[in-house]
C-alpha positions as a Markdown table, in Angstrom:
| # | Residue | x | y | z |
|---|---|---|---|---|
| 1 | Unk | -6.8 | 19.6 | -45.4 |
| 2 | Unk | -4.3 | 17.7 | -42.7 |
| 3 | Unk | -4.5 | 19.6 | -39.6 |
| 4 | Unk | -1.6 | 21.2 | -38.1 |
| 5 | Unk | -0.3 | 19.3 | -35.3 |
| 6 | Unk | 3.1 | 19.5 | -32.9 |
| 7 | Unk | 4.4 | 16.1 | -34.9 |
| 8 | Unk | 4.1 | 17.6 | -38.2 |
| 9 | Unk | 4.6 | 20.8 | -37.2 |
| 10 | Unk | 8.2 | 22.5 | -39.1 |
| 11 | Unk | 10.7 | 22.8 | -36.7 |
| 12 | Unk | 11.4 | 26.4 | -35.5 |
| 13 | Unk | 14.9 | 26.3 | -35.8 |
| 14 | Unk | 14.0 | 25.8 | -39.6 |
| 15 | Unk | 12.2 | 29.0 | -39.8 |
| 16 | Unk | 13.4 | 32.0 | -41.5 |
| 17 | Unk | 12.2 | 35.2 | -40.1 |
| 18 | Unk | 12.4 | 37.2 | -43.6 |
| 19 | Unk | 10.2 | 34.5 | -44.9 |
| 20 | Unk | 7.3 | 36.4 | -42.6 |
| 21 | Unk | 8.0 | 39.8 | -44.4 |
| 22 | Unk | 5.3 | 41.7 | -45.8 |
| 23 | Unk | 5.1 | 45.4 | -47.6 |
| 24 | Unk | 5.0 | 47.0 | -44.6 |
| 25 | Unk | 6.7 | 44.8 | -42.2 |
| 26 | Unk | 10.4 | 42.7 | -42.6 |
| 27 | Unk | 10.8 | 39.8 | -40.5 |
| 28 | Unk | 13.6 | 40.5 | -38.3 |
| 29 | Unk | 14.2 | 37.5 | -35.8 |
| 30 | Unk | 11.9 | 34.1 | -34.4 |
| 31 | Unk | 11.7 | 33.4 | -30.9 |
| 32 | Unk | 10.1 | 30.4 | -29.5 |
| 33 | Unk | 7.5 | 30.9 | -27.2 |
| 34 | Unk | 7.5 | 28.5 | -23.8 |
| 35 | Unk | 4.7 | 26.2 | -25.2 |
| 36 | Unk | 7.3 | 25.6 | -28.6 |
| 37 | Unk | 5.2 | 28.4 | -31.2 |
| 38 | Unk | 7.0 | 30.3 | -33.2 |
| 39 | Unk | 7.0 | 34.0 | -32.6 |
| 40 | Unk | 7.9 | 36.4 | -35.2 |
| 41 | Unk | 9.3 | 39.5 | -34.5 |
| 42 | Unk | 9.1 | 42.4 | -37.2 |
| 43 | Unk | 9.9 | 46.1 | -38.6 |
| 44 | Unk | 8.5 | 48.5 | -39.9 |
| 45 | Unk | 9.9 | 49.0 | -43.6 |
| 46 | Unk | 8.8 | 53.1 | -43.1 |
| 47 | Unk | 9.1 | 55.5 | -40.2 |
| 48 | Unk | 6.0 | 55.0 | -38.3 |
| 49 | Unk | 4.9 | 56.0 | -35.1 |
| 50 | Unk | 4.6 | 51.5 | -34.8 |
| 51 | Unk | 8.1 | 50.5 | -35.4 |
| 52 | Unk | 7.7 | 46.8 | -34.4 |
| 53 | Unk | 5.3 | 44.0 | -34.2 |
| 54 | Unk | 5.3 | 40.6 | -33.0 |
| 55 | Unk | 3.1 | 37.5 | -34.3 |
| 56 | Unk | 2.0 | 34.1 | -33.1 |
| 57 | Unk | -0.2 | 32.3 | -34.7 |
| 58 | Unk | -3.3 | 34.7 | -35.2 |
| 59 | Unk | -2.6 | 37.6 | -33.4 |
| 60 | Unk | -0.1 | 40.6 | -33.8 |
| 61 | Unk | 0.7 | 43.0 | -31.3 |
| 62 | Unk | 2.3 | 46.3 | -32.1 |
| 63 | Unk | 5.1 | 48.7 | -30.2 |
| 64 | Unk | 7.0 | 51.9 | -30.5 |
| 65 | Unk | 10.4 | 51.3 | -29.5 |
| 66 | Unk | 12.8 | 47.9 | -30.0 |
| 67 | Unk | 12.6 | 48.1 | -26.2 |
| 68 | Unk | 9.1 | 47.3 | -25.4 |
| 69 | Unk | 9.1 | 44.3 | -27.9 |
| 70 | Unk | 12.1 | 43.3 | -26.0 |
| 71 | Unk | 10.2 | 43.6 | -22.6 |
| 72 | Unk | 7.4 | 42.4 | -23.4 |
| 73 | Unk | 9.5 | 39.0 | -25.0 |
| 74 | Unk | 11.2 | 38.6 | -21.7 |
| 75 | Unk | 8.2 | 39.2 | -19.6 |
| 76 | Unk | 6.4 | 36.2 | -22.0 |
| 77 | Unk | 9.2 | 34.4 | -21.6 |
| 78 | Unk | 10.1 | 34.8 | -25.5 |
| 79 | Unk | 13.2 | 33.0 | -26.2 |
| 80 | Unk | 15.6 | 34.3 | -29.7 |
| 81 | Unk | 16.6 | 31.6 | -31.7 |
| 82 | Unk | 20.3 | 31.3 | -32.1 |
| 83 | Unk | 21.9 | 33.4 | -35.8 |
| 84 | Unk | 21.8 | 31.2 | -38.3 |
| 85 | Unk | 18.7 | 28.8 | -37.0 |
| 86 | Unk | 16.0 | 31.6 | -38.0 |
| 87 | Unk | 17.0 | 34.8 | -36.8 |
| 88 | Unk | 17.7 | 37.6 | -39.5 |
């Protein structure tokens, strides 16, 4: 298997964020973190007590409210990527 590097690497502008949705979870919008990785941000498809998620690469944090994923994006220095190049 080729290993993933940033020159082969899919450009995140061509990401899709509904193409991360799962049965519990709809891809909402990609940001782009400072080092250029995708992150995924997500919702809940049910009313749950953990409304909204992130991902990058391996890991997934989880949060209540649309405003802590928002805070913690701009404390990471999460950028959105403009409608129509991968957000919803």
């Amino acid at each position: 298997m080729k290993k993933m590097t940033r020159e082969n690497r899919i450009p995140v502008s061509r990401l899709k964020a509904s193409d991360f949705s799962t049965r519990s979870y709809e891809g909402k919008y990609v940001l782009v973190a400072d080092d250029g990785t995708p992150v995924i941000m997500l919702r809940s498809k049910t009313v749950s007590p953990v409304m909204w998620s992130l991902k990058k690469g391996r890991f997934q944090l989880f949060f209540r409210t649309y405003g802590e994923v928002l805070n913690y994006c701009e404390n990471h220095h999460y950028s959105f990527i403009p409608k129509g190049q991968g957000g919803s």
